[in-house]
C-alpha positions as CSV (number, residue, x, y, z in Angstrom):
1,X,0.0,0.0,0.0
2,X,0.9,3.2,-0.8
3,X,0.1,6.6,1.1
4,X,0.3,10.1,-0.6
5,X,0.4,13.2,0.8
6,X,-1.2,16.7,-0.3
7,X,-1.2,20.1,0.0
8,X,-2.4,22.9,-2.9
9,X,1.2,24.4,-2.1
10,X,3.7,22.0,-2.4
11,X,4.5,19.0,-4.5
12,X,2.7,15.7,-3.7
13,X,4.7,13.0,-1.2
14,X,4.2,9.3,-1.6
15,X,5.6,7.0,0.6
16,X,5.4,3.2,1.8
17,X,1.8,3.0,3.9
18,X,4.0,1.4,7.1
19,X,6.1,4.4,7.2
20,X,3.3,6.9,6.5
21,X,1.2,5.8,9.2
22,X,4.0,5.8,11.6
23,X,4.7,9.4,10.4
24,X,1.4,10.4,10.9
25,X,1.1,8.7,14.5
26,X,3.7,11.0,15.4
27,X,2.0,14.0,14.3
28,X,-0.6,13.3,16.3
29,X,-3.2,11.7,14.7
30,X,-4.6,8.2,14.4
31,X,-3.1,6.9,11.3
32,X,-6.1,6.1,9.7
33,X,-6.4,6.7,6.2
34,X,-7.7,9.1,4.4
35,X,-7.0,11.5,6.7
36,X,-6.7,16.0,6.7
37,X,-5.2,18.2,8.7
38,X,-7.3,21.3,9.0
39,X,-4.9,24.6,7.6
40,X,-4.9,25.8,11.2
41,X,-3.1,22.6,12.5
42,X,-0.9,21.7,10.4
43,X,2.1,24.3,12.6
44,X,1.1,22.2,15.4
45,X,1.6,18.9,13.5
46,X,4.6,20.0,12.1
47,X,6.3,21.0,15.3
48,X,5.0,17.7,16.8
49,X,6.4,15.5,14.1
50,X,9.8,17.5,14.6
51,X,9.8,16.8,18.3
52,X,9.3,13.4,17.9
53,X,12.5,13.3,14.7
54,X,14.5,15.2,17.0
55,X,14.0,12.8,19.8
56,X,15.6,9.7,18.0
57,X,16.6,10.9,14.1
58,X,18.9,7.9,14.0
59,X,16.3,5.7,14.9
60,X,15.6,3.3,11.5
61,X,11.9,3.3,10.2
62,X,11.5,0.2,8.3
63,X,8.6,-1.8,10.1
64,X,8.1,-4.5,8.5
65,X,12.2,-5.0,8.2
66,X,12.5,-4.3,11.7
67,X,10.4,-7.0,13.0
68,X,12.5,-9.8,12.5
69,X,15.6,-8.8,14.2
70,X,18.0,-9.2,11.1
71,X,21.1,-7.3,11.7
72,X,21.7,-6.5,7.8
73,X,18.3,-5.1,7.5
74,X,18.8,-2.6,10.4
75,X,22.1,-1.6,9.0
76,X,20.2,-0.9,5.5
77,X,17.5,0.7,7.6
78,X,16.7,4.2,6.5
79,X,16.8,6.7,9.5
80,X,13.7,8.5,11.0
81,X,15.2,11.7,9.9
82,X,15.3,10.9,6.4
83,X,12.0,9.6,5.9
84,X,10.3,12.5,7.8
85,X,12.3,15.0,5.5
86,X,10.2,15.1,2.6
87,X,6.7,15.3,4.9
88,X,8.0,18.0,7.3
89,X,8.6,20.2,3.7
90,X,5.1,19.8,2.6
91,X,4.0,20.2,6.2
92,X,6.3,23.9,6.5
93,X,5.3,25.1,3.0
94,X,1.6,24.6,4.2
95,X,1.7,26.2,7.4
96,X,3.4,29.1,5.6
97,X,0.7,29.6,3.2
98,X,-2.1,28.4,5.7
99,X,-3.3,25.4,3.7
100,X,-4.3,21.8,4.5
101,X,-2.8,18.6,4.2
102,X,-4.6,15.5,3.3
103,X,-3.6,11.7,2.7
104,X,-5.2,9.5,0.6
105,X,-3.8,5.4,0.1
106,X,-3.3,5.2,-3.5
C-alpha cells in the first residue's frame, strides 16, 4: 500500500503505507487513512512530528524490516530523519501559506 500526501502548495509525497502511518502517528493523529489536517493545524503537526524526529533521528523506520531482528536489514535501515524529510517540507510550505494537508492510500 501506498500513502500520498497533499497540500495545494507544495508538491505531492508518496511514501510506503507502514512508514506513513508511523509518520502520521507522530503528528498526532490516528493513522487512519484518508486522513486531513485542517490549515490551522498543520504548525502544530509540524512541530510535533519535529519533536518526535528530533527525539531519536537515527532511529531506523522500516517496520516491517524491523520485526524480524536481522542485523543486515537494520544496518540498510533508513533513519527517521530521512523519511520525515520530505513530509516535514510539505507540512512547512503549508503552514506558511495556511493550507491543509490531506492523505489518501493510492
Amino acid at each position: 500500500m501506498l500513502i500520498t500526501f497533499k497540500t495545494p502548495v507544495y508538491a505531492d509525497i508518496t511514501m510506503f503505507g507502514d512508514v506513513a502511518k508511523a509518520l502520521i502517528r507522530m503528528m498526532g493523529h490516528s493513522g487512519t487513512i484518508p486522513g486531513a489536517i485542517l490549515a490551522g493545524d498543520v504548525p502544530k503537526a509540524l512541530e510535533t512530528l519535529r519533536e518526535a524526529v528530533a527525539h531519536n533521528p537515527n532511529a531506523p523506520l522500516n517496520p516491517h524490516r524491523d520485526e524480524d531482528g536481522d542485523e543486515d536489514a537494520r544496518r540498510e535501515s533508513v533513519s527517521l530523519a530521512k523519511r520525515a524529510l520530505p513530509l516535514m517540507e510539505l507540512l512547512a510550505a503549508a503552514a506558511r501559506e495556511e493550507q491543509h494537508v490531506m492523505w489518501e492510500q493510492r
